[in-house]
KOLTIMI-657527 format. One line per field, with one value per residue (C-alpha): x, y negated, z negated; residue in one letter. Coordinates in steps of 0.05 Angstrom, whole numbers, m for minus. Each point is the difference from the previous one (the first is absolute). Example, Ala and Ser with C-alpha at 12.3 -4.5 7.8 and 13.67 -1.06 7.14 Angstrom:
2
c1 <- 246	27
c2 <- 90	m69
c3 <- m156	13
residuo <- a	s
END
This chain:
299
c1 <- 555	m60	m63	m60	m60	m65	m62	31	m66	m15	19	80	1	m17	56	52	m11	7	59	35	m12	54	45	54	m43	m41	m76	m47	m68	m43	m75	m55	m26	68	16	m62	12	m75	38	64	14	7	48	66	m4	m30	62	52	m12	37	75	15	41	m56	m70	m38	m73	m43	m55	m54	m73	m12	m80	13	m75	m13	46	m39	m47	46	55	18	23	34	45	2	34	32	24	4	13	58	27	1	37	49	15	20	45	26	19	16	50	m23	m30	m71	m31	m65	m47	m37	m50	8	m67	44	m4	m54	m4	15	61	9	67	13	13	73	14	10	m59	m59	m42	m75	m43	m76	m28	4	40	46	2	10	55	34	m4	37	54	m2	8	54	49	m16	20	54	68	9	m63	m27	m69	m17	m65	m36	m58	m62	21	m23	6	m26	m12	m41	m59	17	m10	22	m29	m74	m7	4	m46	m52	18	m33	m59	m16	m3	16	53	24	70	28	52	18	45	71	56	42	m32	46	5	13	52	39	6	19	55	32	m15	43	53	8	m13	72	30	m19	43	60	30	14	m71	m24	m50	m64	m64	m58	m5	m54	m9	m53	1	17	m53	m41	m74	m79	m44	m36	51	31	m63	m14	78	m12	m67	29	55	m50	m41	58	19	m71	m44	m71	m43	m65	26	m6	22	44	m9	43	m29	37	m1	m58	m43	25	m16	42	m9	81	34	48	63	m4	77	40	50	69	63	40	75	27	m11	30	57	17	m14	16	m73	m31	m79	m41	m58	m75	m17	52	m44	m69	0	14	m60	m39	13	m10	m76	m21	32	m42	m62	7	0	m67	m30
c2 <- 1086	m25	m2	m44	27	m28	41	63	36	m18	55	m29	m11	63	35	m58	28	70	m3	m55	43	51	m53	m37	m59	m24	m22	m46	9	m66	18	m56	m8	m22	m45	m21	m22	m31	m49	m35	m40	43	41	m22	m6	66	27	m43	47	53	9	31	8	8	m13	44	m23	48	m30	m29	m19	52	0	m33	4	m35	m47	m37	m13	m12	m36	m41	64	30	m62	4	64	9	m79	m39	55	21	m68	3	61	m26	m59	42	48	m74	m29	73	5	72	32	3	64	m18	38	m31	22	21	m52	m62	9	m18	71	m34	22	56	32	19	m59	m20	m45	m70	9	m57	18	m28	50	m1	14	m24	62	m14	m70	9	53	m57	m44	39	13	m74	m19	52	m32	m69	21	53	15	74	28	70	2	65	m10	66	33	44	25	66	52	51	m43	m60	m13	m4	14	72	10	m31	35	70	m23	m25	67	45	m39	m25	39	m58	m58	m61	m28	m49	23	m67	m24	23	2	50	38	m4	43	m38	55	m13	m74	24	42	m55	m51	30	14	m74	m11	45	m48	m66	14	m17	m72	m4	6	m60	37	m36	m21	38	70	44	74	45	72	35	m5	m51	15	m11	1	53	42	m3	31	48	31	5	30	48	13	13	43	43	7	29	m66	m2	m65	m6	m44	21	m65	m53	m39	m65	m71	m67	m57	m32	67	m8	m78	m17	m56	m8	1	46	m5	49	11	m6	45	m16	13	24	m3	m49	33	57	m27	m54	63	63	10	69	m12	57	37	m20	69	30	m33	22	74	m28	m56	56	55	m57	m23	70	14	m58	13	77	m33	m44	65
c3 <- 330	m32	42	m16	44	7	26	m25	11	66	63	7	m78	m19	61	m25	m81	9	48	m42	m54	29	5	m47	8	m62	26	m42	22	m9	8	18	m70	m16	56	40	73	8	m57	39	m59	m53	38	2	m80	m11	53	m41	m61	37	2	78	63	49	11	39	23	26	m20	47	17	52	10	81	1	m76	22	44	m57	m63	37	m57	m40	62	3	m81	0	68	3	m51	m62	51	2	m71	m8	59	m53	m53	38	18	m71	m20	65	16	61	19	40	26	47	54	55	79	2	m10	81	53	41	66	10	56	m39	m71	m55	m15	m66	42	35	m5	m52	9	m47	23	m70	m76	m20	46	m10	m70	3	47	m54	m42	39	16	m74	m8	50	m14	m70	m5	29	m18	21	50	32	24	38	3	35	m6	m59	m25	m55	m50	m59	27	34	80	59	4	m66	35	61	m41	m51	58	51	m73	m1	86	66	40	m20	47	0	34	59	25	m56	m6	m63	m28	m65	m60	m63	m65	m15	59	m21	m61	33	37	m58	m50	47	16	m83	2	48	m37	m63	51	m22	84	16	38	55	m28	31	42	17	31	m13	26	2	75	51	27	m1	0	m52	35	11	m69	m28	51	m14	m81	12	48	m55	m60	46	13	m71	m18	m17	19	25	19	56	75	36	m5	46	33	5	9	m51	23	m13	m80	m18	m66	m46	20	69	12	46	56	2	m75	22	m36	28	m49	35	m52	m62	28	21	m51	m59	47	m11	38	8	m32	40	m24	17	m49	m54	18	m29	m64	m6	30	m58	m49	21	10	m83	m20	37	m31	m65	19	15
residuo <- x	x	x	x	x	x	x	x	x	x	x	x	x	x	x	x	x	x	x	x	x	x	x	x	x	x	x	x	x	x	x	x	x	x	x	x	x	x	x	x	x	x	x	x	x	x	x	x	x	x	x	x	x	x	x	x	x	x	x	x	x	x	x	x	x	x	x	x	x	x	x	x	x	x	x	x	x	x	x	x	x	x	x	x	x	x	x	x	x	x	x	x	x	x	x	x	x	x	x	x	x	x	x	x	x	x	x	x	x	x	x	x	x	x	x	x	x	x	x	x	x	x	x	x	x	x	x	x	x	x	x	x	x	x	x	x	x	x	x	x	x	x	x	x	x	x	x	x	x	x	x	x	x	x	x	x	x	x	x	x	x	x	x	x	x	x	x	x	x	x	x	x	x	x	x	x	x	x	x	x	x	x	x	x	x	x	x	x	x	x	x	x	x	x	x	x	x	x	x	x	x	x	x	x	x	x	x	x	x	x	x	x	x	x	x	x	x	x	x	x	x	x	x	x	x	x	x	x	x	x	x	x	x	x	x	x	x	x	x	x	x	x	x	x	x	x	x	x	x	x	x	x	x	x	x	x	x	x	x	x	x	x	x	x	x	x	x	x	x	x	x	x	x	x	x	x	x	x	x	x	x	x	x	x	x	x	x	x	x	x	x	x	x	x	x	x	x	x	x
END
């Protein structure tokens, strides 16, 4: 199969490149000089240059904060471009894998998110990524959403990746305990990504529409950092920090609300694709040999 993907050098993009690369699958990477998403109308004639199966967009306006400010290129890229490239999966009659956002909900909800639930997103990011995934269905039969949350990994800037760099340089950080979501590794999307890539080249395959992964357990923001500190502290790192210590969202104004529960529930994907959920934690040793090889070579 030949892959189109956009934002091939953002945290999934970079996973989805090397894994694909082990595959029999042939990937076109399109970079954002060649095909910019702030630019909705220039992209489904830049995309019609390319001869594919599938398009794979990972790429997104992610800055929730920035948002708030430069909404009009948050619903550039993460609306409107996507409508764009939803058209031209449409007149090309191929499938469309997009990637949306946990934040497309509200946070009132007492349990964990399932695909038909309301969504009612509380910020421009999320509004935006809703958009999107608006524009896709409104647009295009053969389609998969895989809305994804708190994404992390060793190439990108993060949050894993920004607690470590603060915990070398504070004693004392602050992070919020009072909102809950399950941390994801970009190459455990990759994982289960390709595996459902394997699946579409069936003729039979008709199991399209919106799927959430996430990464097994539910947890804080607080507590996510404290385990990968824990983790690099056992494996030899040294901080200058001596406390982390818990607040609640009101004790960390943003420019951006947050949703105090985005926890997805993840039993259809698993089903429908005989999906098994990875383990965050399994992916933290990893990002944390990474950041300490690059900070040895800032040194």
């Amino acid at each position: 199969m030949k892959i189109l993907l956009l934002g091939s050098t953002g945290q999934v993009g970079i996973e989805l490149m090397a894994q694909l690369a082990n595959s029999t699958h042939k990937v076109l990477p399109v970079s954002r000089k060649e095909c910019d998403l702030s630019k909705p109308d220039s992209v489904k004639g830049i995309l019609s240059q390319f001869n594919v199966d599938l398009v794979i967009n990972a790429a997104a306006y992610t800055a929730v904060d920035m948002a708030e400010e430069e909404n009009h290129l948050a619903y550039q890229i993460n609306g409107f471009s996507v409508g764009a490239i939803a058209s031209y999966c449409q007149s090309q009659n191929i499938p469309l894998i997009h990637f949306s956002t946990d934040y497309v909900f509200d946070g009132t909800k007492a349990e964990g998110y399932v695909e038909d639930d309301l969504t009612s997103p509380i910020n421009t990011y999320g509004n935006s990524k809703l958009l999107g995934e608006q524009l896709i269905q409104a647009t295009l039969g053969k389609y998969l959403i895989f809305r994804i949350s708190w994404v992390f990994s060793k190439n990108s800037q993060n949050f894993v990746r920004t607690i470590l760099r603060l915990a070398a340089t504070r004693e004392e950080i602050k992070i919020v305990a009072d909102q809950w979501g399950c941390p994801t590794a970009a190459k455990d999307i990759a994982r289960v990504i390709v595996t459902i890539i394997d699946k579409l080249s069936c003729d039979t395959f008709q199991d399209w529409g919106i799927y959430h992964y996430a990464s097994f357990d539910p947890t804080n923001w607080y507590e996510f950092a404290n385990s990968f500190l824990k983790l690099a502290k056992n494996k030899g790192h040294h901080f200058l920090l001596s406390r982390l210590i818990p607040i609640d969202t009101g004790g960390y104004p943003t420019k951006a609300k947050r949703p105090q529960n985005s926890v997805l529930i993840t039993d259809k994907i698993e089903r429908v694709f005989n999906i098994s959920r990875g383990f965050w934690a399994d992916y933290l040793p990893e990002v944390i040999e990474e950041f300490a090889n690059q900070e040895a070579k800032e040194t």
